[in-house]
VOBA-1610 file (N, C-alpha, C; in pm, whole numbers, padded with zeros to 5 digits, always signed):
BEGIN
Unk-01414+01546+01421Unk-01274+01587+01437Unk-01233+01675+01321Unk-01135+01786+01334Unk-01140+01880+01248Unk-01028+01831+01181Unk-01036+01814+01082Unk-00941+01778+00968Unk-00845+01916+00884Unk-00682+01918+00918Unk-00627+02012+00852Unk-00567+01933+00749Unk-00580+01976+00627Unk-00510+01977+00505Unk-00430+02079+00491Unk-00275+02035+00461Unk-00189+02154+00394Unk-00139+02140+00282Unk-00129+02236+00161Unk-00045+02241+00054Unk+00038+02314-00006Unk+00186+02231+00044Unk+00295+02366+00041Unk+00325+02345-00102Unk+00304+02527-00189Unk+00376+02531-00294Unk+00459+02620-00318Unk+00540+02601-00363Unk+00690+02668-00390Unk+00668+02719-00530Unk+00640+02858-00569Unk+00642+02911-00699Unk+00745+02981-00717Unk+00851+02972-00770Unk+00951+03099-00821Unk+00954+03134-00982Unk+00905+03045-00984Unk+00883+03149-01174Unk+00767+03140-01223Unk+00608+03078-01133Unk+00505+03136-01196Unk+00463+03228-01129Unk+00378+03303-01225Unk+00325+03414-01175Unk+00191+03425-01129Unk+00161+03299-01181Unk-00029+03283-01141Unk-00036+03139-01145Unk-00142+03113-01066Unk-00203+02936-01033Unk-00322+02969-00997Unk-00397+02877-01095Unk-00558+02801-01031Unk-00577+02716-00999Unk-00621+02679-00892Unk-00651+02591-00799Unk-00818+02546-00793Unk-00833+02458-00779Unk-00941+02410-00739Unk-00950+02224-00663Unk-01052+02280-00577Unk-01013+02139-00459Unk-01149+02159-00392Unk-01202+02031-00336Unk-01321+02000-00215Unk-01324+02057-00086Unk-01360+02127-00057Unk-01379+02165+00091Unk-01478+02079+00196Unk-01501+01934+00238Unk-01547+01883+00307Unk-01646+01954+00471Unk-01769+01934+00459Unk-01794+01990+00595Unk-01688+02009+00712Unk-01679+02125+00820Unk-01609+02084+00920Unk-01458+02093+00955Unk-01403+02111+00792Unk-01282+02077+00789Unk-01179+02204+00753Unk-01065+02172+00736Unk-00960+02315+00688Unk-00859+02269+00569Unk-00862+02358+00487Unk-00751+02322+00412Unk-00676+02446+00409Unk-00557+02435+00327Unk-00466+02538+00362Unk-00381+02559+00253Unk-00321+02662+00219Unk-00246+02700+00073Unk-00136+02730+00103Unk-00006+02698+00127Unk+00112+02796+00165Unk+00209+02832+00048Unk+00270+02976+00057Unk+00326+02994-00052Unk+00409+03044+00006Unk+00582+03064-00086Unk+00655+03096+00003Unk+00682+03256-00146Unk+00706+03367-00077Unk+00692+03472-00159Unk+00806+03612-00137Unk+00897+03649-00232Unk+00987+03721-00223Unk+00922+03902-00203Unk+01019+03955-00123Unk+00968+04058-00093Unk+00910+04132-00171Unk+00808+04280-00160Unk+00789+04383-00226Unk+00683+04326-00359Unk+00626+04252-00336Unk+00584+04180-00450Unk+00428+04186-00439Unk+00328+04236-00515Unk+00167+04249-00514Unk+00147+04114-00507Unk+00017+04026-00427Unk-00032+03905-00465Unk-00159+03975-00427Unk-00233+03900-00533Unk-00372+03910-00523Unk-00484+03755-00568Unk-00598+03719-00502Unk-00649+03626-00512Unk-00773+03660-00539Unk-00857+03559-00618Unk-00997+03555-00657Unk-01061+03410-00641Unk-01141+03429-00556Unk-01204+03266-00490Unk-01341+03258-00506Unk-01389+03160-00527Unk-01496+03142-00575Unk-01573+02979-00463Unk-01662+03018-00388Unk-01642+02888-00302Unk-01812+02877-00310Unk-01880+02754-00356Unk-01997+02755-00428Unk-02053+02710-00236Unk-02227+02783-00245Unk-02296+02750-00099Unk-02324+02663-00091Unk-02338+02598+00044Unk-02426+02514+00100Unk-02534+02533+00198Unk-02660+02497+00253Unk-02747+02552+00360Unk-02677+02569+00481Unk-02735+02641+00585Unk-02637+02630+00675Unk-02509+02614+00758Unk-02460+02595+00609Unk-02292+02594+00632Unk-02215+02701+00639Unk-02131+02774+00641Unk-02018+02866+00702Unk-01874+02866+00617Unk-01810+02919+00525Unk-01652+02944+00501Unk-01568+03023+00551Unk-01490+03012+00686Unk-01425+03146+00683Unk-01313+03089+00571Unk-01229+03211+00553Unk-01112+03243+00495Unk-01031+03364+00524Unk-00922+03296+00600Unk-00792+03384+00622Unk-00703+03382+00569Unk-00616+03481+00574Unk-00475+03514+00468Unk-00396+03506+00594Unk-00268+03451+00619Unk-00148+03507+00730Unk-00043+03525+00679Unk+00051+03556+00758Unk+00216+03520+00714Unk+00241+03442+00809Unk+00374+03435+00824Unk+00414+03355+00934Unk+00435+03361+01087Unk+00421+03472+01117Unk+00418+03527+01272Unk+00218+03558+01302Unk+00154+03505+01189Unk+00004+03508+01271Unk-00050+03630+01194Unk+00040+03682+01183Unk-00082+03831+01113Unk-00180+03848+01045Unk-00291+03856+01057Unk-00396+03879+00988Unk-00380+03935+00830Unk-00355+03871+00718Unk-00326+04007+00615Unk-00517+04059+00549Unk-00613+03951+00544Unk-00726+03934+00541Unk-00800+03810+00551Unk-00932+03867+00602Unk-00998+03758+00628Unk-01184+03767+00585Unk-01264+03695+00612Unk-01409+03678+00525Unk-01495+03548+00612Unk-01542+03601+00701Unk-01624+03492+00818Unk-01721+03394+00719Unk-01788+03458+00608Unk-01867+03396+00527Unk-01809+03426+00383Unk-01705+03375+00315Unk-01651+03359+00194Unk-01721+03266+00132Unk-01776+03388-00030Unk-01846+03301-00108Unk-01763+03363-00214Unk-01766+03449-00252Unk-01707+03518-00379Unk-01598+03661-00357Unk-01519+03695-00387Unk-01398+03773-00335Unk-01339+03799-00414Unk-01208+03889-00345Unk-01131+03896-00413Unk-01008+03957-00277Unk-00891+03940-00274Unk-00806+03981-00199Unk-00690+04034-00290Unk-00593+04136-00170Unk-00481+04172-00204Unk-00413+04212-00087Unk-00192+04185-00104Unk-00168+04240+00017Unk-00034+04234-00110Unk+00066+04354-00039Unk+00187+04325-00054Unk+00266+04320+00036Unk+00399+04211-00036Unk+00467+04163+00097Unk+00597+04238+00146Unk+00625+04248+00272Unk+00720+04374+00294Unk+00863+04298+00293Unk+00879+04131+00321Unk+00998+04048+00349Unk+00953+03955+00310Unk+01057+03875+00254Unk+01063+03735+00234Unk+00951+03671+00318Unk+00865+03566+00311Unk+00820+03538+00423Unk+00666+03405+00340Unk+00621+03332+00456Unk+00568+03216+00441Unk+00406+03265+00467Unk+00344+03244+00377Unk+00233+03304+00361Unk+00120+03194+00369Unk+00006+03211+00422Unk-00099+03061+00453Unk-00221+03107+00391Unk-00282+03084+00327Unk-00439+03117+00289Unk-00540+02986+00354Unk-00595+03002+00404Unk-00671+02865+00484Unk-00850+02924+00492Unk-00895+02778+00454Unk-01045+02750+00371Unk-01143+02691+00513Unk-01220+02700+00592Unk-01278+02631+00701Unk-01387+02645+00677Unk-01437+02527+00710Unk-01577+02493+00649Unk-01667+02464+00826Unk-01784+02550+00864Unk-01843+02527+00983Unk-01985+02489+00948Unk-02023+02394+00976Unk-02209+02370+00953Unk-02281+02366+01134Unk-02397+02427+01093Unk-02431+02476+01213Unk-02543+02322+01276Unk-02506+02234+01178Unk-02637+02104+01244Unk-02534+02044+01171Unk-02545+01894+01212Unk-02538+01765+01176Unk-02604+01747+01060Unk-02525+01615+00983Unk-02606+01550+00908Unk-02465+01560+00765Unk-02564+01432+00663Unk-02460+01441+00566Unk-02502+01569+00467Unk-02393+01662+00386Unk-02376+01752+00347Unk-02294+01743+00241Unk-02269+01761+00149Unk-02201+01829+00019Unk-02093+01886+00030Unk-01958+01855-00013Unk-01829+01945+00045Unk-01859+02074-00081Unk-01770+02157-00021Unk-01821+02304-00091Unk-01688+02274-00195Unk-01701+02342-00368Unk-01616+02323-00448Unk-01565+02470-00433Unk-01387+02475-00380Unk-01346+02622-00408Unk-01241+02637-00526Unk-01278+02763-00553Unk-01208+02770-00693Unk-01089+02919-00682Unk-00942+02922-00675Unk-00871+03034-00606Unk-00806+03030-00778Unk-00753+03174-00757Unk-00642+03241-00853Unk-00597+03287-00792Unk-00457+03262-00808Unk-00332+03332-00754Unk-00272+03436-00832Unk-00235+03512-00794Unk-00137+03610-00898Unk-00095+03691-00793Unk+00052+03681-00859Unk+00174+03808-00838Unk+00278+03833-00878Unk+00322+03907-00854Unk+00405+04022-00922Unk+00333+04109-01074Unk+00397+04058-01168Unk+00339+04132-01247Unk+00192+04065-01315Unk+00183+03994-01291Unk+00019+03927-01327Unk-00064+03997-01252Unk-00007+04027-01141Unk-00129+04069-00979Unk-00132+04224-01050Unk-00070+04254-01120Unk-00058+04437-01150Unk-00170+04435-01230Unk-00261+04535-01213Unk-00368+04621-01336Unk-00282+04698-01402Unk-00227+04672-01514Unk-00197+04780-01607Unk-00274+04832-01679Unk-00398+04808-01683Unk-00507+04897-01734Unk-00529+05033-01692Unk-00514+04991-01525Unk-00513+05129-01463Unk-00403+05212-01488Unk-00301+05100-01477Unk-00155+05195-01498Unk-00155+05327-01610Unk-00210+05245-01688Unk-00192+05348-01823Unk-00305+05466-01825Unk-00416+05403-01725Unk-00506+05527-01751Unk-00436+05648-01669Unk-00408+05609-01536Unk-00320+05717-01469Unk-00213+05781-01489Unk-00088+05728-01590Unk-00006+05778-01697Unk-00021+05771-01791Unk-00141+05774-01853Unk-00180+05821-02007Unk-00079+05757-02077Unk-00050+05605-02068Unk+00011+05489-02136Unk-00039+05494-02272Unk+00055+05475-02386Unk-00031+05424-02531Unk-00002+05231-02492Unk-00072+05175-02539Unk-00052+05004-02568Unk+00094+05008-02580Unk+00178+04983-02622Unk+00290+05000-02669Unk+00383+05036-02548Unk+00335+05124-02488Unk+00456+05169-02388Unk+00396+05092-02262Unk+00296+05015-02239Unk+00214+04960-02119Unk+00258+04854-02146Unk+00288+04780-02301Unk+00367+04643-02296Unk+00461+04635-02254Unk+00559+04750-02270Unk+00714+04785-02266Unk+00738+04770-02089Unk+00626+04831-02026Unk+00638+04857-01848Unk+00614+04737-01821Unk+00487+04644-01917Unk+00501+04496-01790Unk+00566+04418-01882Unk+00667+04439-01938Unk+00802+04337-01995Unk+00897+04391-01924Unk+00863+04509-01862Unk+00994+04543-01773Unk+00983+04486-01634Unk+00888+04544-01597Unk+00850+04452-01448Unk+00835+04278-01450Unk+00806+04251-01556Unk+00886+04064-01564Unk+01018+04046-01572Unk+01074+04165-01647Unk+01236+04123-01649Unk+01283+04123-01512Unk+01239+04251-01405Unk+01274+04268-01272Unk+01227+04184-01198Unk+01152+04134-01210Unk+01100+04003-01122Unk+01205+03882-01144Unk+01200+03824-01313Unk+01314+03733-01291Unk+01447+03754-01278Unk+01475+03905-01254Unk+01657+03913-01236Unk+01642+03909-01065Unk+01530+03932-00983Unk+01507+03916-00790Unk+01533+03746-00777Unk+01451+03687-00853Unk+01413+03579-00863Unk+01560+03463-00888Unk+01637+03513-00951Unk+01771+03478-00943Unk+01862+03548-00889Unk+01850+03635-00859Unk+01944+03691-00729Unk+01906+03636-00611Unk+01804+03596-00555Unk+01731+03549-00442Unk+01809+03367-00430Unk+01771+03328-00595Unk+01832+03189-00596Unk+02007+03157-00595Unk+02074+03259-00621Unk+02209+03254-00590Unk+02267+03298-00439Unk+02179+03391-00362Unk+02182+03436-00234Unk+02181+03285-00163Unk+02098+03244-00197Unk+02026+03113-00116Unk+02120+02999-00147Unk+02209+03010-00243Unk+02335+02904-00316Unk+02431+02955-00228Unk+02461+03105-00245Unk+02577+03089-00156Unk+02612+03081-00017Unk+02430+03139+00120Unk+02430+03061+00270Unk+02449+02924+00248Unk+02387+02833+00146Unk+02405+02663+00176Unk+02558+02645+00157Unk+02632+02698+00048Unk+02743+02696+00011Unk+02832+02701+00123Unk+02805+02789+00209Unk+02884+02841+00364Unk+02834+02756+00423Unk+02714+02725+00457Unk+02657+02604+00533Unk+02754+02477+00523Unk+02739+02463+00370Unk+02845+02315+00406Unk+02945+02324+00414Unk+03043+02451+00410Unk+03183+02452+00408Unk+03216+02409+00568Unk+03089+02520+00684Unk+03111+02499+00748Unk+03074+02396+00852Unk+02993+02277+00789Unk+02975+02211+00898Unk+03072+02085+00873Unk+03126+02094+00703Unk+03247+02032+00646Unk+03379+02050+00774Unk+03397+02182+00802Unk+03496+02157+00865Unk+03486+02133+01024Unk+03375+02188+01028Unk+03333+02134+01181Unk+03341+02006+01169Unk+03313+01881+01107Unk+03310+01746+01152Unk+03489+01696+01122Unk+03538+01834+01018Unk+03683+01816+01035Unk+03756+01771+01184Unk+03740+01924+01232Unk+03783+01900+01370Unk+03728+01830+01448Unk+03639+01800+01442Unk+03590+01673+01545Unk+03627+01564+01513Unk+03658+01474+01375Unk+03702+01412+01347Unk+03872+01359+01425Unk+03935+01476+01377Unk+04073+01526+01443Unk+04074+01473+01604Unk+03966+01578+01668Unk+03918+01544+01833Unk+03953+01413+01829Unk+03845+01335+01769Unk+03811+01216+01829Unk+03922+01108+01797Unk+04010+01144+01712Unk+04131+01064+01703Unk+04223+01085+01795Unk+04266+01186+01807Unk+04328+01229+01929Unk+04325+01142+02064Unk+04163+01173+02128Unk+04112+01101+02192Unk+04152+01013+02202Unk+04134+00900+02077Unk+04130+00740+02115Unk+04264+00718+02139Unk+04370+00808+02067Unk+04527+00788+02057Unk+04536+00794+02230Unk+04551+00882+02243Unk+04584+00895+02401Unk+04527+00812+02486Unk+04378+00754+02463Unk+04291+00675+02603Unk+04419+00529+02546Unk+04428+00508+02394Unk+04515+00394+02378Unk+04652+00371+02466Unk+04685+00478+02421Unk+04837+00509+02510Unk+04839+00479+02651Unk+04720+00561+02700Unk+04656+00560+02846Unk+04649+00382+02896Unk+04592+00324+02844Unk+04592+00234+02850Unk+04694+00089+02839Unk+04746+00135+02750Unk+04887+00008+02760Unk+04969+00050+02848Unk+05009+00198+02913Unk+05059+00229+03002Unk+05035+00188+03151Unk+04891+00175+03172Unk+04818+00115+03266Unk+04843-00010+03291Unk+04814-00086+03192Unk+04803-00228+03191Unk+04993-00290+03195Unk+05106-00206+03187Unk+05255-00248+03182Unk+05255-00243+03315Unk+05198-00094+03339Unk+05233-00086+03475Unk+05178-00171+03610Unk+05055-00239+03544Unk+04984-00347+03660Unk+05054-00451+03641Unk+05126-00523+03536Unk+05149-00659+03500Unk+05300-00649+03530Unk+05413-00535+03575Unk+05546-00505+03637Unk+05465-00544+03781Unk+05363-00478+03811Unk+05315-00523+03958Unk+05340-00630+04006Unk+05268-00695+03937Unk+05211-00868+03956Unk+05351-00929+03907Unk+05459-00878+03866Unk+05544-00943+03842Unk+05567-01058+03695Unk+05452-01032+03646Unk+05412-01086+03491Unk+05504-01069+03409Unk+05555-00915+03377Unk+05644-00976+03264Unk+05754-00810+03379Unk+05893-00795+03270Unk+05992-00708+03354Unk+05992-00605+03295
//
């Protein structure tokens, strides 16, 4: 039976994670990250062999898309950038082509993005950067990352903020409703019950 493992992590202020975990014959594990737009991520995996065994590894987002993939992942490296907000899956599957007991495969991932995922090595070779002004660009691109990174987290404060105002007042008025309601079925009711017991001659 194929066994899925998932592990949702929520990064908003690191920029890189190593991971390392068992990959069991047969089985899947899975990485989810949730990742703000426009942003480089790049990964380096390291997933040691076994005989006859098999790793794929796929990258998605959340509507299925392929961002990359590796039928036999042993050693790699990936990159994608992201165009929207959006829920991202990296998933590890382990296929052996015979039976029998086997060795789970040890994988070893680096994460990086935003400005970790950037080569500024290259940067500077292609604008003839001195050290100095290549520090200055990725202290700038960290500053812009954490001023998204809290604009993103106050965006997200102020839909919940509206969220509860409004379901605050929605249970207002229903509240209201349902008093209403009972007032009147009450009313409804002793009116009913005078008017059966004048019937019957019970009381005048």
């Amino acid at each position: 039976m194929k066994n899925v493992f998932c592990l949702l992590v929520v990064l908003l202020a690191q920029q890189s994670v190593a991971i390392y975990f068992e990959l069991p014959v047969n089985t899947e594990k899975c990485l989810r990250e949730e990742i703000h737009k426009e942003v480089l991520v790049t990964g380096d995996y390291d997933v040691s062999k076994q005989p006859g065994v098999k790793v794929h590894l796929k990258v998605t987002d959340s509507n299925a898309h392929i961002l990359y993939q590796n039928e036999e992942a042993v050693t790699g490296k990936f990159a994608f950038n992201t165009d929207d907000y959006d829920m991202f899956q990296i998933c590890f599957s382990s296929k052996a082509d015979f039976k029998g007991k086997i060795q789970p495969h040890e994988v070893n991932l680096v994460l990086k993005r935003g400005t970790e995922a950037k080569n500024y090595e290259e940067v500077a070779k292609a604008e003839k950067l001195k050290p100095l002004e290549v520090e200055l660009r990725r202290l700038e691109d960290l500053s812009k990352s954490i001023v998204d990174a809290f604009s993103y987290m106050k965006k997200r404060e102020e839909e919940m903020r509206d969220t509860n105002e409004s379901t605050n007042s929605r249970v207002l008025y229903f509240s209201i409703f349902s008093m209403l309601c009972l007032v009147g079925l009450a009313t409804w009711q002793v009116l009913y019950l005078r008017k059966f017991f004048k019937s019957k001659k019970l009381i005048e």
